[in-house]
C-alpha positions in Angstrom: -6.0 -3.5 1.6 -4.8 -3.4 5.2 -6.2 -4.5 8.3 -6.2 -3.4 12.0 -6.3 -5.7 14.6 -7.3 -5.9 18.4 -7.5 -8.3 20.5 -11.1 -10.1 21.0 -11.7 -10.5 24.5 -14.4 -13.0 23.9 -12.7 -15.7 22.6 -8.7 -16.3 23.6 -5.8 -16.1 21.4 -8.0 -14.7 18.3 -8.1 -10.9 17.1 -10.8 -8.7 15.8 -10.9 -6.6 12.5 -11.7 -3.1 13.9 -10.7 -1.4 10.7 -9.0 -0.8 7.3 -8.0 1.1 4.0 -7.0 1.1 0.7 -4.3 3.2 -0.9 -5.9 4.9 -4.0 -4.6 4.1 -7.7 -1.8 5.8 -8.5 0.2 6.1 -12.1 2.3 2.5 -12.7 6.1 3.4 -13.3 7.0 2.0 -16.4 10.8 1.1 -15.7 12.6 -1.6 -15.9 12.5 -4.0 -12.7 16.1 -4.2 -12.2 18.9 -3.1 -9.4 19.7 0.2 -11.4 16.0 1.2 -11.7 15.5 0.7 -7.9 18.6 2.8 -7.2 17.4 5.5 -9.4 13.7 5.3 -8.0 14.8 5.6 -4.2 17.5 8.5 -5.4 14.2 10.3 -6.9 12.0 9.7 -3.7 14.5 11.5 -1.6 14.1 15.2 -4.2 11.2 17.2 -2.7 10.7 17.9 -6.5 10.2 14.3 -7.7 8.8 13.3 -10.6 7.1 10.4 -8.5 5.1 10.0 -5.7 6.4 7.9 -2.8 3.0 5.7 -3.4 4.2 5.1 -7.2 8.0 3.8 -6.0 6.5 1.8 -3.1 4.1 0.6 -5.6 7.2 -0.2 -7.9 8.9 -2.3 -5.0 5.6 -4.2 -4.7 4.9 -4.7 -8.5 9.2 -6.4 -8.7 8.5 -8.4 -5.5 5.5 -10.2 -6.3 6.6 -10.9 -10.1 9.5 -12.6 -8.1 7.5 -13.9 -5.0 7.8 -17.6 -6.6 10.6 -17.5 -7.9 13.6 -20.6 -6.4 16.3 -19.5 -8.2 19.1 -17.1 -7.0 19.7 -14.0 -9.5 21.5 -10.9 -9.5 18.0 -9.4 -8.2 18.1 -11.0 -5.0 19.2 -8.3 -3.0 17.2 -6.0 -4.9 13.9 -7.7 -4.0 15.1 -7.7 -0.2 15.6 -4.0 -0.6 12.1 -3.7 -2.5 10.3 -5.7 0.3 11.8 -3.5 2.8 10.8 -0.1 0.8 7.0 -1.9 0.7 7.4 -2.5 4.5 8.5 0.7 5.6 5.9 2.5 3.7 3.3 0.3 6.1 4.8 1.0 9.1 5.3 5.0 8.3 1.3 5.0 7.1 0.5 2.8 10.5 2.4 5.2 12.6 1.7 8.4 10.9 -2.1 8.5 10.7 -4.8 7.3 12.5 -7.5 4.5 10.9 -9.7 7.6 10.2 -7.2 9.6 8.7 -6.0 6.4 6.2 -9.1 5.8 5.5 -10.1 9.7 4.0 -6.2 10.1 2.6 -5.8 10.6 -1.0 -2.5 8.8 -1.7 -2.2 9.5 -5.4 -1.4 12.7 -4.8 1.9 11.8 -2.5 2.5 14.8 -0.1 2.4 13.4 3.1 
């Protein structure tokens, strides 16, 4: 779920909730979580006849960065979860800038044509 935020005039330095919305389910990708998967995945994103939906790779990027969220020690995924994070990031900002509160909040994003 995300939130929208203004500021409350009332009381200083604190924000309101004015709004937010959830991105439907969408259909898990069952790949492997590794650097060659991600590479394929953002590959496929970029065809206008993917086989996934942007929601399902963003979705992928989420699912390998919180099974690595606690995780101390360096790996070869390092830079992968980096590049995940930012894939999860940029799909918030693009949603955020894209369409209004009332717009996110009636979208459909299972069906990933944006």
């Amino acid at each position: 779920m995300r939130y929208e935020f203004r500021p409350d005039l009332k009381k200083s330095g604190r924000n309101q909730v004015i709004g937010s919305w959830t991105e439907t389910n969408c259909r898990v990708i069952d790949l492997p979580q590794t650097s060659d998967t991600l590479r394929e995945l953002l590959i496929e994103g970029q065809r206008t006849s993917s086989q996934y939906t942007h929601l399902q790779i963003v979705d992928w990027c989420y699912r390998i960065c919180m099974r690595y969220i606690n995780d101390d020690n360096p790996n070869e995924l390092d830079k992968t979860i980096i590049i995940a994070e930012d894939v999860d990031a940029q799909w918030d900002l693009f949603l955020a800038n894209t369409f209004s509160l009332k717009e996110l909040q009636e979208l459909d994003f299972s069906t990933g044509k944006f």
